[in-house]
N, CA and C atoms of all chains as a GROMACS GRO file, in nm:
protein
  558
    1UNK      N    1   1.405  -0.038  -2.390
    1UNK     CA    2   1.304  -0.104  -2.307
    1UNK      C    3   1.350  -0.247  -2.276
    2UNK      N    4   1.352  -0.272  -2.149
    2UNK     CA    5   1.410  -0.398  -2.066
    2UNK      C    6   1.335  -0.551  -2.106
    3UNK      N    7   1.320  -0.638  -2.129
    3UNK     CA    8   1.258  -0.722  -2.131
    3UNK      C    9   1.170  -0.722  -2.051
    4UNK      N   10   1.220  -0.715  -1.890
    4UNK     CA   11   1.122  -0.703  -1.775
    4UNK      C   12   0.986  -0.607  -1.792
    5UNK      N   13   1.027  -0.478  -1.908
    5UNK     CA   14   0.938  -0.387  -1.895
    5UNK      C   15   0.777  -0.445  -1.986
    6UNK      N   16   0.857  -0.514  -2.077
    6UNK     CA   17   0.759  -0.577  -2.210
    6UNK      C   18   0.721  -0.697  -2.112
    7UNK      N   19   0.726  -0.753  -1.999
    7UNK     CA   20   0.670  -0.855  -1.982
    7UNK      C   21   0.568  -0.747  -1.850
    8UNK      N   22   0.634  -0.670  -1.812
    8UNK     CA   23   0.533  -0.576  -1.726
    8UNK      C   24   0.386  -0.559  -1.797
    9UNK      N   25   0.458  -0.495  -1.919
    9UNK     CA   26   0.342  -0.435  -1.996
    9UNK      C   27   0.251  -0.547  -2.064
   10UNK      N   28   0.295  -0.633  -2.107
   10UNK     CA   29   0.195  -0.799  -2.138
   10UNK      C   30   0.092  -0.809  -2.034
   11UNK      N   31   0.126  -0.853  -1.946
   11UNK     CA   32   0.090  -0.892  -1.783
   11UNK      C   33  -0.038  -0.756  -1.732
   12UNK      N   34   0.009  -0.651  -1.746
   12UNK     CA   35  -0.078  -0.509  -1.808
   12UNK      C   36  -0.213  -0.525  -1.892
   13UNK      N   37  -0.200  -0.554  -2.022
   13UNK     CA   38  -0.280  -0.602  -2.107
   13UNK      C   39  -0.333  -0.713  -2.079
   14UNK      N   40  -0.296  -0.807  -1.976
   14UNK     CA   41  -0.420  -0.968  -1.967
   14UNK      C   42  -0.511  -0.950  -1.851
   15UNK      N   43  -0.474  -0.786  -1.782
   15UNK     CA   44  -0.583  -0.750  -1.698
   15UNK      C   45  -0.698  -0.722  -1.792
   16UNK      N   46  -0.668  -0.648  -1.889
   16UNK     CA   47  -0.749  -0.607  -1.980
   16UNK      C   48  -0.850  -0.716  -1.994
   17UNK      N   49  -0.865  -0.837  -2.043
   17UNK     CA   50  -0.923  -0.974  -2.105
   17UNK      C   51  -0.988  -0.998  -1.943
   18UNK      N   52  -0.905  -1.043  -1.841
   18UNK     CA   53  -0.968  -1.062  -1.717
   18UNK      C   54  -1.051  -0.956  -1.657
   19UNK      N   55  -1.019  -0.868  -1.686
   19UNK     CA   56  -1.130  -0.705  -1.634
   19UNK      C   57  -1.285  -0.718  -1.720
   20UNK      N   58  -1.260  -0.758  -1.827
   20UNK     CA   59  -1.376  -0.787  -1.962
   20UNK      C   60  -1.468  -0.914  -1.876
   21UNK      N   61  -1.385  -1.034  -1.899
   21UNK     CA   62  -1.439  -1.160  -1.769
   21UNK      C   63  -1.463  -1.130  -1.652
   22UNK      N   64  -1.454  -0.992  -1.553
   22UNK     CA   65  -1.488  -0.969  -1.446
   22UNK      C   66  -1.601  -0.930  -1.457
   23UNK      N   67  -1.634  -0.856  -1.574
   23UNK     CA   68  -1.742  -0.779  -1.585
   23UNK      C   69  -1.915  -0.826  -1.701
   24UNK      N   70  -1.862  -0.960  -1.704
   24UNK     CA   71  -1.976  -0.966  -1.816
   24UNK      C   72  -2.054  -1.143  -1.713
   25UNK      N   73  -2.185  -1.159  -1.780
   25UNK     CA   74  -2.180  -1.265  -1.699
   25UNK      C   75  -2.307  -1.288  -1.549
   26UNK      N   76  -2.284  -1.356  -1.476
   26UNK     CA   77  -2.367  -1.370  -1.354
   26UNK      C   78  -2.288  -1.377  -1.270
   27UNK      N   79  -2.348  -1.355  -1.188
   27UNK     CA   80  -2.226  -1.351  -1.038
   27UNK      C   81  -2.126  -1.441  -1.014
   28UNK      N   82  -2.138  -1.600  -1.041
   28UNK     CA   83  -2.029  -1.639  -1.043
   28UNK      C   84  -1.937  -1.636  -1.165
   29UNK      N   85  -1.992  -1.635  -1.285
   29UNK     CA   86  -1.916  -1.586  -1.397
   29UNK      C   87  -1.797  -1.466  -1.329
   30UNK      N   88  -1.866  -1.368  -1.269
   30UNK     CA   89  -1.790  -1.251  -1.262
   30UNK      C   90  -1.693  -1.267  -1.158
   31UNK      N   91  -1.714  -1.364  -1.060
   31UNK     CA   92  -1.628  -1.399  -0.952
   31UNK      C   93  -1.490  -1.477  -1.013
   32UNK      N   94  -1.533  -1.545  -1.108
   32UNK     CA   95  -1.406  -1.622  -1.184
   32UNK      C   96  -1.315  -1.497  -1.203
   33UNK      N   97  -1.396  -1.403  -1.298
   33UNK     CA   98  -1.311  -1.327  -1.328
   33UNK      C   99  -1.256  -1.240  -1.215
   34UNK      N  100  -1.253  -1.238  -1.149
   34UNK     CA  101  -1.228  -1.103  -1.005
   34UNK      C  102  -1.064  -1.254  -0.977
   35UNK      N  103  -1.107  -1.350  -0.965
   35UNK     CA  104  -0.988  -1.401  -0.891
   35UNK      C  105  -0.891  -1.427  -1.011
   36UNK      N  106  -0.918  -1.398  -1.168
   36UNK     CA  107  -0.828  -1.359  -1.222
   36UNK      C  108  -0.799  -1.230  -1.213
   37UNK      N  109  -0.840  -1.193  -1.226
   37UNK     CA  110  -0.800  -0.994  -1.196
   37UNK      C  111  -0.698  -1.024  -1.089
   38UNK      N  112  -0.718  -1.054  -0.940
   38UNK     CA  113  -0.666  -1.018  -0.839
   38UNK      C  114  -0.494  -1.098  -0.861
   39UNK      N  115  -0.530  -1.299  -0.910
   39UNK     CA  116  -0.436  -1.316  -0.958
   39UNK      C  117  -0.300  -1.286  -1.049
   40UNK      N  118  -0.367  -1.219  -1.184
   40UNK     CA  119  -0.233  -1.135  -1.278
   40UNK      C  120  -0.225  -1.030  -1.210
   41UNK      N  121  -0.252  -0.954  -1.132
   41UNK     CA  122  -0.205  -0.815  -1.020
   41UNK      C  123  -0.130  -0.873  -0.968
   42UNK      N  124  -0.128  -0.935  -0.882
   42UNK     CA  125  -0.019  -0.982  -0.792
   42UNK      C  126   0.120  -1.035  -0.874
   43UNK      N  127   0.116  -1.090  -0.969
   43UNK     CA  128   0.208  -1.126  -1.071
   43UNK      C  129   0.246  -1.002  -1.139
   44UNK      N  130   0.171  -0.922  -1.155
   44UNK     CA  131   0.232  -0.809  -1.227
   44UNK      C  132   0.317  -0.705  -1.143
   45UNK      N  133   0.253  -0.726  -0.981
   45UNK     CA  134   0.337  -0.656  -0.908
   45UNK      C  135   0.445  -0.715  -0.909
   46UNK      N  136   0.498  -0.861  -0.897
   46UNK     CA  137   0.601  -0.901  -0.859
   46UNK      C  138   0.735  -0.874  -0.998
   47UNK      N  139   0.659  -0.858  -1.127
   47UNK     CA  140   0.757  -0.802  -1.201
   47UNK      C  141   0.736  -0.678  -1.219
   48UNK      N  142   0.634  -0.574  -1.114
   48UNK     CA  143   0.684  -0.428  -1.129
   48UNK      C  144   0.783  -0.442  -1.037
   49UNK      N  145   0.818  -0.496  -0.936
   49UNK     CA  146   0.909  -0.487  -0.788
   49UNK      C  147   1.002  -0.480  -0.881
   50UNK      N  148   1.046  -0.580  -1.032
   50UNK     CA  149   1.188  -0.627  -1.088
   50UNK      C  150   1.226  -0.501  -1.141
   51UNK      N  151   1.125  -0.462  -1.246
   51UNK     CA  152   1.127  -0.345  -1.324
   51UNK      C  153   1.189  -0.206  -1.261
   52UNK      N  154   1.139  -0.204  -1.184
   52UNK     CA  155   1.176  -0.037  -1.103
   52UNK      C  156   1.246  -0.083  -0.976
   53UNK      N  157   1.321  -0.199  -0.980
   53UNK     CA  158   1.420  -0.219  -0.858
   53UNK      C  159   1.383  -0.168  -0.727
   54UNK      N  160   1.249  -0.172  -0.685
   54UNK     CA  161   1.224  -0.153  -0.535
   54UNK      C  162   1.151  -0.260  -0.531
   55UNK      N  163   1.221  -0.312  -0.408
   55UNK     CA  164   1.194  -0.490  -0.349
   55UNK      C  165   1.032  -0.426  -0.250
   56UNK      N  166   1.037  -0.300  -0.149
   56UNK     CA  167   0.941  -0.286  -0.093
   56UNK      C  168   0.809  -0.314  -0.172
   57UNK      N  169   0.813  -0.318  -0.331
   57UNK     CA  170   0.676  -0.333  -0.415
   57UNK      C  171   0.612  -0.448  -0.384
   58UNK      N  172   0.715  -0.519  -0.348
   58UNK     CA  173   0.689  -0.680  -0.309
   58UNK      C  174   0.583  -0.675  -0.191
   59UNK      N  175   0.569  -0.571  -0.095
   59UNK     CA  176   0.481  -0.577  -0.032
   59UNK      C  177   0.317  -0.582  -0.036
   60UNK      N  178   0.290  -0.550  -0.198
   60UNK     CA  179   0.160  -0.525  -0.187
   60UNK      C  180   0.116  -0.685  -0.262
   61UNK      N  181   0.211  -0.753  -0.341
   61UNK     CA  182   0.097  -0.844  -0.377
   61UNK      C  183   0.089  -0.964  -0.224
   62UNK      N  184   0.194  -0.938  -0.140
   62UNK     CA  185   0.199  -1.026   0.026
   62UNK      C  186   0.077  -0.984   0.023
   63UNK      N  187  -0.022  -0.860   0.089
   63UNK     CA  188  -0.066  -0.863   0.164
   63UNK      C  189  -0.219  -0.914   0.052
   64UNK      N  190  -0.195  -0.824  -0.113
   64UNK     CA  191  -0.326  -0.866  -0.204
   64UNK      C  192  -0.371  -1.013  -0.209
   65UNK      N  193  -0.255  -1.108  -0.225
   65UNK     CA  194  -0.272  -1.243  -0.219
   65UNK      C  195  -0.369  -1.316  -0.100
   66UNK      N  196  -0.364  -1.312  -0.008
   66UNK     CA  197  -0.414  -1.322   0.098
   66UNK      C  198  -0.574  -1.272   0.140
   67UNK      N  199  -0.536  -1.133   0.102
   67UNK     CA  200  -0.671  -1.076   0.146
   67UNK      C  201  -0.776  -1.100   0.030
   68UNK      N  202  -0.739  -1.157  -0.101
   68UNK     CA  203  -0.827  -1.162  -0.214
   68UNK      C  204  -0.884  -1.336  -0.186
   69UNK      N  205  -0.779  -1.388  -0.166
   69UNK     CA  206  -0.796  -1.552  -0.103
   69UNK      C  207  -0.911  -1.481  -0.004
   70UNK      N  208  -0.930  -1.480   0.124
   70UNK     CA  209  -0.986  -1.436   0.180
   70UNK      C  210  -1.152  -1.397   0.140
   71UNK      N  211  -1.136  -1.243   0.038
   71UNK     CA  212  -1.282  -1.171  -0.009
   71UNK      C  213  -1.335  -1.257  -0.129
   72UNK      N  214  -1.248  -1.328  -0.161
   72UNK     CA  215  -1.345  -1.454  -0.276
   72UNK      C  216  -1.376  -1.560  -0.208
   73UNK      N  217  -1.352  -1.639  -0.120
   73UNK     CA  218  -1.404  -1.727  -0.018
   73UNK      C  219  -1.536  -1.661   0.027
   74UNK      N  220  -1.561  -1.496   0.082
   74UNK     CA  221  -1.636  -1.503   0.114
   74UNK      C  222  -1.732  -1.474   0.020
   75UNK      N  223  -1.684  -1.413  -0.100
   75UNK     CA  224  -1.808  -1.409  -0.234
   75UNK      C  225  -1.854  -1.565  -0.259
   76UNK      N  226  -1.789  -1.623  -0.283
   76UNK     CA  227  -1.817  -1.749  -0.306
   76UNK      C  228  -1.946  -1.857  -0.162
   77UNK      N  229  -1.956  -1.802  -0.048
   77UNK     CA  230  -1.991  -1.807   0.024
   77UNK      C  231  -2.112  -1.766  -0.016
   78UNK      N  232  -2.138  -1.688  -0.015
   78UNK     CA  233  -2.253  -1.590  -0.009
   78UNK      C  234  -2.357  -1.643  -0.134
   79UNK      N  235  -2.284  -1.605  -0.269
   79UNK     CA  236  -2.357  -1.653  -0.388
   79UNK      C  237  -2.366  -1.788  -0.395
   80UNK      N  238  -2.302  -1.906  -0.324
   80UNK     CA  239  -2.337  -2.057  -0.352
   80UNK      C  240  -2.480  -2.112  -0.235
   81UNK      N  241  -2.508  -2.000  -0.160
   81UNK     CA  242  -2.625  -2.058  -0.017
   81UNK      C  243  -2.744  -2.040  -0.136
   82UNK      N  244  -2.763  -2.013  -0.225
   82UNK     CA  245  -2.931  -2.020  -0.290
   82UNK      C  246  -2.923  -2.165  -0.382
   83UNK      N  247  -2.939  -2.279  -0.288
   83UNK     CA  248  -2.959  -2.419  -0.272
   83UNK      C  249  -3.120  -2.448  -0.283
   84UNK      N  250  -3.139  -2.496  -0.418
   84UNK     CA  251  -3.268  -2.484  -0.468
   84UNK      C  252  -3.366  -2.609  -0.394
   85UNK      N  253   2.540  -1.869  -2.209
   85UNK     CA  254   2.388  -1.845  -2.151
   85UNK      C  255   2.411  -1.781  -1.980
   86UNK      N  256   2.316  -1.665  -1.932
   86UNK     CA  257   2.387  -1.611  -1.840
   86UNK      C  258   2.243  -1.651  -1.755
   87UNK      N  259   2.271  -1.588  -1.600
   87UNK     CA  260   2.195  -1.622  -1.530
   87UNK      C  261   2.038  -1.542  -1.550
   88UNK      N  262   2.076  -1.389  -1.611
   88UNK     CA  263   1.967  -1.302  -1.655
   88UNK      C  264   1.892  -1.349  -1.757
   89UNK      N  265   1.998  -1.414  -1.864
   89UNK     CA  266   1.884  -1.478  -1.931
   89UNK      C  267   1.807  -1.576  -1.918
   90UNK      N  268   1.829  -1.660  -1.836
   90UNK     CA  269   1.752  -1.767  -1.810
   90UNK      C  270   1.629  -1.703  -1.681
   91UNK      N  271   1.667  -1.574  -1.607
   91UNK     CA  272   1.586  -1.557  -1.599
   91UNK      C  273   1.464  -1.478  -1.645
   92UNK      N  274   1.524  -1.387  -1.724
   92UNK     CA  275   1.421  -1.346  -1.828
   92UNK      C  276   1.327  -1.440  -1.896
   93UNK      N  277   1.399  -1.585  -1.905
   93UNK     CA  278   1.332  -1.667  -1.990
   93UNK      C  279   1.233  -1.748  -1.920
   94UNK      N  280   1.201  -1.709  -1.825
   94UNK     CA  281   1.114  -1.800  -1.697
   94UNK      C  282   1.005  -1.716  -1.701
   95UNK      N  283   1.058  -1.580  -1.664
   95UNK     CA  284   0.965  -1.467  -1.628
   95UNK      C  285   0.867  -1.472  -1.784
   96UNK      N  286   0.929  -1.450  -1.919
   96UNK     CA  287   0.891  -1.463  -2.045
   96UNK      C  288   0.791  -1.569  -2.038
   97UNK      N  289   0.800  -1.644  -2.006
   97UNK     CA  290   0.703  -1.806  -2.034
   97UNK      C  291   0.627  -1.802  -1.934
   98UNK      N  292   0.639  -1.751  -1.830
   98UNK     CA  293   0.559  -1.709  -1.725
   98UNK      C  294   0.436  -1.646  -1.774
   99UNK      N  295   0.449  -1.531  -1.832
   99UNK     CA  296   0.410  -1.398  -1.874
   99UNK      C  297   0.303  -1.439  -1.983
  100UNK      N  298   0.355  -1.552  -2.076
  100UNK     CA  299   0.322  -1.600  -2.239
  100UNK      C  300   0.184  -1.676  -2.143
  101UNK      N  301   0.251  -1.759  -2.027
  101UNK     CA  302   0.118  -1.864  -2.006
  101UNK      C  303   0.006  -1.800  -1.921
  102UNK      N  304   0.037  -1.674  -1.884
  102UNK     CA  305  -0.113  -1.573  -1.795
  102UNK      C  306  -0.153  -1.548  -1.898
  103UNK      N  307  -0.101  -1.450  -2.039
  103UNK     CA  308  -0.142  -1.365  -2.135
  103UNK      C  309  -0.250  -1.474  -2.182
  104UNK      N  310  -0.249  -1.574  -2.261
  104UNK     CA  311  -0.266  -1.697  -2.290
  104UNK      C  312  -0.439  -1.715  -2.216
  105UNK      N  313  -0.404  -1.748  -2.115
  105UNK     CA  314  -0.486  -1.803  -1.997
  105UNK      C  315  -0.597  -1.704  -1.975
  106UNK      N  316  -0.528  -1.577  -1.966
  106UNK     CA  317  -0.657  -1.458  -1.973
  106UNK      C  318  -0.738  -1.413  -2.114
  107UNK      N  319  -0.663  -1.425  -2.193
  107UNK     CA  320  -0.772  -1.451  -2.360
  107UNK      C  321  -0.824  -1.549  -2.304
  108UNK      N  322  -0.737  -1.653  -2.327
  108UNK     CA  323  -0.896  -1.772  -2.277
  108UNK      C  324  -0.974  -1.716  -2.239
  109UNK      N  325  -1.003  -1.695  -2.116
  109UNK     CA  326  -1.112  -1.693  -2.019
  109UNK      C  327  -1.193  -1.633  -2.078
  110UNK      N  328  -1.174  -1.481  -2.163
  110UNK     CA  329  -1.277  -1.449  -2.248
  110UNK      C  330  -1.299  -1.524  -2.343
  111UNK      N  331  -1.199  -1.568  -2.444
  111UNK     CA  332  -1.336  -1.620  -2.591
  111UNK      C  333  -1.357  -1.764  -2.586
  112UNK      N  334  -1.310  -1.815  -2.483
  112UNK     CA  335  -1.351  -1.973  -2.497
  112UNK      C  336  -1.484  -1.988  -2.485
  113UNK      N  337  -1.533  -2.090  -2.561
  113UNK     CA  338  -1.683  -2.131  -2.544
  113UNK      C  339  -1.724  -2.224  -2.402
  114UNK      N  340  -1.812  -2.184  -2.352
  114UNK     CA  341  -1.881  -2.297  -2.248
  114UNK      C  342  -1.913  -2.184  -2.112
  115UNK      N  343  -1.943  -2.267  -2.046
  115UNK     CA  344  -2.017  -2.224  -1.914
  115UNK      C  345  -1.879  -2.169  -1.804
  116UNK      N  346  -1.957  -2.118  -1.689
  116UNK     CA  347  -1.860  -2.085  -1.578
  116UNK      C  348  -1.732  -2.186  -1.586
  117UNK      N  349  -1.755  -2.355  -1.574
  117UNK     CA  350  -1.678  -2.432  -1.549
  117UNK      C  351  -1.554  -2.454  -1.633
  118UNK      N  352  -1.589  -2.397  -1.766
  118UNK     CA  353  -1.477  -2.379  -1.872
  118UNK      C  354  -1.402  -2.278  -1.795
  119UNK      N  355  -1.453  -2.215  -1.809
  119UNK     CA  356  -1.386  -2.060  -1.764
  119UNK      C  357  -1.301  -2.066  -1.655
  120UNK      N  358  -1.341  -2.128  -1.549
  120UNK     CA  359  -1.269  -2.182  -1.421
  120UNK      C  360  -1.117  -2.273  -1.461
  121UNK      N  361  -1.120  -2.361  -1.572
  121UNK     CA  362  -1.030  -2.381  -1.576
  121UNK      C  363  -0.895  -2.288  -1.654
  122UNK      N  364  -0.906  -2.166  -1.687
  122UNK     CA  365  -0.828  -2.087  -1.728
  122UNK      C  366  -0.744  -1.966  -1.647
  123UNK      N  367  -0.821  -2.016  -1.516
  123UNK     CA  368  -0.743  -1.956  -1.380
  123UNK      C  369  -0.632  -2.041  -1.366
  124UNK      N  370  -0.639  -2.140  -1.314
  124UNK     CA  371  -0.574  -2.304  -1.336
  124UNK      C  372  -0.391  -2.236  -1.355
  125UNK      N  373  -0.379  -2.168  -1.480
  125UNK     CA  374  -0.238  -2.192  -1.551
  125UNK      C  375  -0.241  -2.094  -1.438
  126UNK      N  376  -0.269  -1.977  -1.453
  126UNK     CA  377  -0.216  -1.824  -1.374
  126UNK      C  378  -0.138  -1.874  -1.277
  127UNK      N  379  -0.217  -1.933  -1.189
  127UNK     CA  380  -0.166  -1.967  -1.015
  127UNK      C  381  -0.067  -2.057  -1.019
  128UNK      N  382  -0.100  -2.201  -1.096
  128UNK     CA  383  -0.044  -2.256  -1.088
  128UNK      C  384   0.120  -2.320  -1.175
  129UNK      N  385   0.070  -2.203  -1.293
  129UNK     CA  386   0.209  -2.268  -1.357
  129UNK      C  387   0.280  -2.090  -1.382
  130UNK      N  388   0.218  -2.012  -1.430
  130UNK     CA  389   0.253  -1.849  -1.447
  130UNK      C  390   0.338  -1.846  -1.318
  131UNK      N  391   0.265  -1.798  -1.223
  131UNK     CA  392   0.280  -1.721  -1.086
  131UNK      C  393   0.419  -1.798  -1.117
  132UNK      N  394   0.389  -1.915  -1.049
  132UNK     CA  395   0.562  -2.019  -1.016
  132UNK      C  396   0.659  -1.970  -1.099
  133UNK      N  397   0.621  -1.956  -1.251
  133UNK     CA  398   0.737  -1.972  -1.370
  133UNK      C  399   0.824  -1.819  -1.343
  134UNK      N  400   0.704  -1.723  -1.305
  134UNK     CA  401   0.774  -1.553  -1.317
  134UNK      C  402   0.851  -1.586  -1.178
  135UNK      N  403   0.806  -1.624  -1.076
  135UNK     CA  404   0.899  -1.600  -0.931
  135UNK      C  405   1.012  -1.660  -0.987
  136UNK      N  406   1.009  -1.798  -0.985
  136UNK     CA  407   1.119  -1.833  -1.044
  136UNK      C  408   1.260  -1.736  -1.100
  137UNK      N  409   1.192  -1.713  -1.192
  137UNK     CA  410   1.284  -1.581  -1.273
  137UNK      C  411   1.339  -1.511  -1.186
  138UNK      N  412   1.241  -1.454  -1.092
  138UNK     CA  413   1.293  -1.348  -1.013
  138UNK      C  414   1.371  -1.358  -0.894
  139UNK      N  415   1.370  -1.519  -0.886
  139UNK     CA  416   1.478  -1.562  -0.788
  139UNK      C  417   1.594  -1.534  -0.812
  140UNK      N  418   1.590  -1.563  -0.963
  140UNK     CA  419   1.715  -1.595  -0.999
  140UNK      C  420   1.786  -1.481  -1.040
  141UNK      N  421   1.696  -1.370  -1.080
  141UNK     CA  422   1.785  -1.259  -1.124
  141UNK      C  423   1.786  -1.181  -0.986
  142UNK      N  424   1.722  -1.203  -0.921
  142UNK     CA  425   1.733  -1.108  -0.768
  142UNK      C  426   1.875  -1.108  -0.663
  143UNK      N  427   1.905  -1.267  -0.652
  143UNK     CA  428   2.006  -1.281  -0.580
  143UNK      C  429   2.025  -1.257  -0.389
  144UNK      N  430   1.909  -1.140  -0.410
  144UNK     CA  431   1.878  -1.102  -0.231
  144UNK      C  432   1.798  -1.211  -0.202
  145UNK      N  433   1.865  -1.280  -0.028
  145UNK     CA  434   1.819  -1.364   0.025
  145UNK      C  435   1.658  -1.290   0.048
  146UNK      N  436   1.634  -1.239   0.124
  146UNK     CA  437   1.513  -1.151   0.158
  146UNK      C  438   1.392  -1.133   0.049
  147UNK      N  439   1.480  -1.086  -0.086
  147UNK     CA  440   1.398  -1.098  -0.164
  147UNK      C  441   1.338  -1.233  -0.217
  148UNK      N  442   1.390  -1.341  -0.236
  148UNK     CA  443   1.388  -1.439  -0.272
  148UNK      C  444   1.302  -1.524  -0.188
  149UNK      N  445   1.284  -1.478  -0.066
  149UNK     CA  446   1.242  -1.545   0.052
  149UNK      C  447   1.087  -1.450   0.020
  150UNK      N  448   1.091  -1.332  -0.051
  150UNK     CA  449   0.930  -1.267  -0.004
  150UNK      C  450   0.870  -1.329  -0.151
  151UNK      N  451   0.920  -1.329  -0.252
  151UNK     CA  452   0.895  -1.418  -0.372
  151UNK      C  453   0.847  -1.528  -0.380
  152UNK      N  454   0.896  -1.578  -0.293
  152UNK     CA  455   0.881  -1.757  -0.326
  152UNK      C  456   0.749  -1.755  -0.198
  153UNK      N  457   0.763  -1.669  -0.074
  153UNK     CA  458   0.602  -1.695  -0.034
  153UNK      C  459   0.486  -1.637  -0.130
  154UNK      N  460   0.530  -1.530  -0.158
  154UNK     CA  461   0.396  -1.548  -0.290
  154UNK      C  462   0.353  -1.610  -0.361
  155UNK      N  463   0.480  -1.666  -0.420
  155UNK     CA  464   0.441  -1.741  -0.498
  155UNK      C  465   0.392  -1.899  -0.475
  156UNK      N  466   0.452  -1.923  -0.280
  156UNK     CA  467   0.382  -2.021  -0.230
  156UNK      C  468   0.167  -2.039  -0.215
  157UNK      N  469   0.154  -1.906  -0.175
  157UNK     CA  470   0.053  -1.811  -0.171
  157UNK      C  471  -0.036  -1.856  -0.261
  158UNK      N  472   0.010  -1.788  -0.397
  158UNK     CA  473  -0.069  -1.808  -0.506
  158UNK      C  474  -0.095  -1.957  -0.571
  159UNK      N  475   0.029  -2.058  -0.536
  159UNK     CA  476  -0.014  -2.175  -0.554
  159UNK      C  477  -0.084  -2.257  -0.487
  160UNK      N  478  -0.079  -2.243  -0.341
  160UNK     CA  479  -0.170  -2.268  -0.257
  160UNK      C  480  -0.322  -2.269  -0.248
  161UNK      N  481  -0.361  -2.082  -0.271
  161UNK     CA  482  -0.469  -2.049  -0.236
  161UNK      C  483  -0.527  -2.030  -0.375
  162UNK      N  484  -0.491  -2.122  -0.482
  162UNK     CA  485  -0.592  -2.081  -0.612
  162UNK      C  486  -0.641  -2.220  -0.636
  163UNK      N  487  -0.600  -2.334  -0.618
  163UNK     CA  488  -0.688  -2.465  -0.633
  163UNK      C  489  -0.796  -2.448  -0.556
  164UNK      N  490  -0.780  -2.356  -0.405
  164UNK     CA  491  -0.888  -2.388  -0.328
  164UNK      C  492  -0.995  -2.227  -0.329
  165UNK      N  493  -1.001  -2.138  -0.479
  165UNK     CA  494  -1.094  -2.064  -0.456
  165UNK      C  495  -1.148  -2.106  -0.565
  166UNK      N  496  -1.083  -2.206  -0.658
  166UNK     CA  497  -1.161  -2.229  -0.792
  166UNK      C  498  -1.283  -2.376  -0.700
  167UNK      N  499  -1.186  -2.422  -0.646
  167UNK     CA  500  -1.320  -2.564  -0.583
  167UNK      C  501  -1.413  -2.513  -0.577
  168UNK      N  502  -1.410  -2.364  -0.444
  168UNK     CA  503  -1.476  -2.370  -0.369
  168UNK      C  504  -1.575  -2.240  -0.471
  169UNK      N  505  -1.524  -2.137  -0.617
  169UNK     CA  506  -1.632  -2.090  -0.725
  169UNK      C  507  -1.638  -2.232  -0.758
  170UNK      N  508  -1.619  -2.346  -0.828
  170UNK     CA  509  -1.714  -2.419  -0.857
  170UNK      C  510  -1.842  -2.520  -0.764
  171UNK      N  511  -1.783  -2.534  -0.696
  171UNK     CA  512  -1.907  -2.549  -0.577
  171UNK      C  513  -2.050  -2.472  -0.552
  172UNK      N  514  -1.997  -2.292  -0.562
  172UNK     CA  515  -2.075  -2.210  -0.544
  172UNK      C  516  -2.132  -2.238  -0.694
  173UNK      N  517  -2.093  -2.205  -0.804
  173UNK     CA  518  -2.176  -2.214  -0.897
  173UNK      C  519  -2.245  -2.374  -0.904
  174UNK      N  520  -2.244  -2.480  -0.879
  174UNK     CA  521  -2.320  -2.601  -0.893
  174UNK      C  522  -2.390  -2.569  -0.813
  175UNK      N  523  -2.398  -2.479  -0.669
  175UNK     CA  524  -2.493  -2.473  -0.596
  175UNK      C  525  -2.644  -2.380  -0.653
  176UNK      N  526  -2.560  -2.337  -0.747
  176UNK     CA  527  -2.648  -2.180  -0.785
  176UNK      C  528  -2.714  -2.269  -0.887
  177UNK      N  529  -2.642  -2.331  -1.003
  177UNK     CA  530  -2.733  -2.400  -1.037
  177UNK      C  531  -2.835  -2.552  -1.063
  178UNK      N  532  -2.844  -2.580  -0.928
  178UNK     CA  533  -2.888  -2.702  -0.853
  178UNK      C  534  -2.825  -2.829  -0.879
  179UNK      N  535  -2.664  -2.822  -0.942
  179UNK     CA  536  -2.621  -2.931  -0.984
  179UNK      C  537  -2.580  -2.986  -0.815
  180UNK      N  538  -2.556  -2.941  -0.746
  180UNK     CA  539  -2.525  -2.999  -0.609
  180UNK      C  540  -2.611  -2.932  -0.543
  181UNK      N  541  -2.656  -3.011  -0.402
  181UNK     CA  542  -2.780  -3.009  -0.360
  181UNK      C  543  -2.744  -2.967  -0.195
  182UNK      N  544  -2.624  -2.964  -0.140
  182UNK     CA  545  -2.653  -2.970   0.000
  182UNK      C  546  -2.527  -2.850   0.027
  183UNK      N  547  -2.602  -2.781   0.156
  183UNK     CA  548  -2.543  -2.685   0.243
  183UNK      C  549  -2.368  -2.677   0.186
  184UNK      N  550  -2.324  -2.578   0.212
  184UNK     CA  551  -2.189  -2.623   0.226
  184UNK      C  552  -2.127  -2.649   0.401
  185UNK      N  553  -2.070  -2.679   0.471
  185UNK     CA  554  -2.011  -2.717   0.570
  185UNK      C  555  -1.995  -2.598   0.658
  186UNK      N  556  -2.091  -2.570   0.760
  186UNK     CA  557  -2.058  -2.480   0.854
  186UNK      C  558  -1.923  -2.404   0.902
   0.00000   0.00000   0.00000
């Protein structure tokens, strides 16, 4: 087992902790956690791309990065308008 | 010392400071705003430290070039979703008082 693979599989397991923080909480609690979720994915893709030597893997955290920037702007949107 | 290892050793410390950063986020004590700062390392020091690595053990221009925008990406666009969850949460709970900006 490659180094790359044990840092795959780490990176694996801190979804775990951020999936837990996605899910417990109030809406913005849970939003923290979603833009960690989305964050170690994208990192984990970029050392699955290393791991299994296909550079095309690289394509999915391009487009996740972006579009999660994006769907948390607009969560964040939504849950900050109840201005007491 | 070879070039793999040093980049293993980026990607490694990379890896140590998400693992790290995501315990945090669960058992640390305090409110949303604690918590917010344990995104902080991911984007900004993780993300960088693993591309890094993978520059270096990659060697493909192309690759190196789709790497480093991610990892431009992720450093970019994570100061400005934590502002803008902490904003939303001060709004939620009346610590800030006005609209956000059309």
């Amino acid at each position: 087992m490659s180094g790359y693979t044990l840092c795959a599989l780490a990176l694996l397991c801190a979804l775990l902790p951020a999936g837990v923080a996605a899910s417990r909480g109030d809406g913005i609690n849970r939003l923290v956690g979603l833009e960690l979720v989305s964050s170690i994915g994208a990192v984990f893709m970029l050392v699955l791309s290393q791991v299994s030597h296909q550079s095309y893997f690289l394509s999915v955290p391009l487009v996740l990065v972006p579009m999660s920037f994006a769907g948390t702007l607009v969560f964040t949107r939504l849950l900050g308008r109840r201005v007491k | 010392m070879t070039a793999h290892d040093v980049a293993l050793g980026l990607v490694a410390a990379g890896t140590v400071v998400i693992v790290l950063a995501a315990i945090g986020a669960v058992v640390a004590p305090g409110d949303v705003f604690t918590r917010l700062h344990f995104v902080t390392p991911v984007t900004s020091i993780g993300g960088p430290l693993v591309a890094a690595g993978l520059c270096v053990e990659s060697g493909q221009p192309w690759v190196i070039a789709e790497v480093l925008v991610i990892a431009l990406l992720l450093f970019v666009s994570g100061p400005v979703l934590e502002a803008s969850a902490a904003r939303a949460a001060a709004q939620d709970r009346g610590i800030e008082t006005e609209e956000q900006p059309a």
